[in-house]
C-alpha positions, 0 to 999 in steps of 0.5 A: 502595504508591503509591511503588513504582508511581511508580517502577516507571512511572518505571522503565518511561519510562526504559526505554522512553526508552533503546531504540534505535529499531531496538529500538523498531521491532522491539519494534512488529513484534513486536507486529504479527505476533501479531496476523498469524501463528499461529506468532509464537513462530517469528519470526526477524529477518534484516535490518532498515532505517530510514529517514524517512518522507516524504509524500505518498508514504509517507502511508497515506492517499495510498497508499490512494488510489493503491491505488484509482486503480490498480484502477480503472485495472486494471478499467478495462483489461478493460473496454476489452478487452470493449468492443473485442472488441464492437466487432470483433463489430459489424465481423464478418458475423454479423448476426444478433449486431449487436444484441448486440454493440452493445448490449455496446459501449454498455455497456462504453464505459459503464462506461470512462466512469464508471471515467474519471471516478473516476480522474479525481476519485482523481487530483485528490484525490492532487494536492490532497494533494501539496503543495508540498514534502516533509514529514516524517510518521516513519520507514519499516522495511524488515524481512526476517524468517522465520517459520512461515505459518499452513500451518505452513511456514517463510517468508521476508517482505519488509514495510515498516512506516510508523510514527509520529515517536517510533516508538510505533505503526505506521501502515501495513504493507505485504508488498512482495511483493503485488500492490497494492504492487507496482502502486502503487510502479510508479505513483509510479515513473511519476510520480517519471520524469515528474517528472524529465523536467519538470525 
């Protein structure tokens, strides 16, 4: 009995050890979705691309630290809006409502202030993480694939999927049709532009 367990694990490491990564990614994705979607049985791959993964940009780490600057960026926006729509308010002959209004100035400028100061630590924090050169963390899966949603319609996804050197598990999943994506690969564009102007 013990024979036939060795080698049917033996059997398995050989096969495992013979996938393709493209094999191995799909067989993670798949995986994946069985915990994401109702309807995994529907999961019909369309394209799918490989490619290594580097940090700091792919790390899942700095991506959710990037995540967070840039909501706090965004609540910092509205913000400023209120606190120059008080502002106007103080400016206007309505003086009966100054007090108000300078009372809501104070305290969205306030709160610019605070936000300020987070993005500032945030930002630190991604510096300090950056290091001096790239460095090699897995592979990133670009993955179009249809699938029934759990409304029970047919749709299209786009995600990206970082998983680890030997493409055992994932690391981070991202639907590159999000907001948060979208907005935190803006962000590294603007740092990728900034970047080359320097040079």
């Amino acid at each position: 009995m013990r024979k036939i367990t060795f080698s049917s694990l033996a059997l398995l490491l050989m096969l495992s050890c013979s996938q393709s990564p493209e094999e191995k990614a799909s067989a993670l994705i798949q995986e994946s979705l069985e915990s994401m979607f109702w309807h995994p049985e529907t999961y019909e791959p369309m394209r799918m691309g490989i490619d290594s993964a580097f940090a700091p940009l792919d790390d899942p780490v700095f991506y959710e630290k990037s995540l967070e600057i840039c909501k706090l960026a965004v609540e910092n926006i509205e913000y400023i809006e209120k606190a120059q729509d008080a502002e106007n308010r103080m400016n206007s002959k309505d003086k009966a409502g100054y007090a108000q209004a300078k009372q809501d100035f104070d305290y969205f400028n306030e709160k610019v202030n605070m936000l300020n100061d987070r993005i500032q630590d945030y930002g630190k924090e991604l510096t300090a993480m950056v290091g001096p050169a790239y460095r090699f963390i897995g592979y990133k899966v670009a993955h179009r694939f249809e699938i029934l949603d759990n409304m029970g319609n047919k749709v299209q996804k786009n995600m990206v999927y970082i998983m680890d050197e030997k493409l055992t598990k994932i690391l981070a999943e991202y639907d590159t049709e999000s907001k948060e994506y979208i907005m935190v690969q803006s962000m590294y564009q603007m740092w990728i532009d900034d970047a080359m102007l320097e040079k």
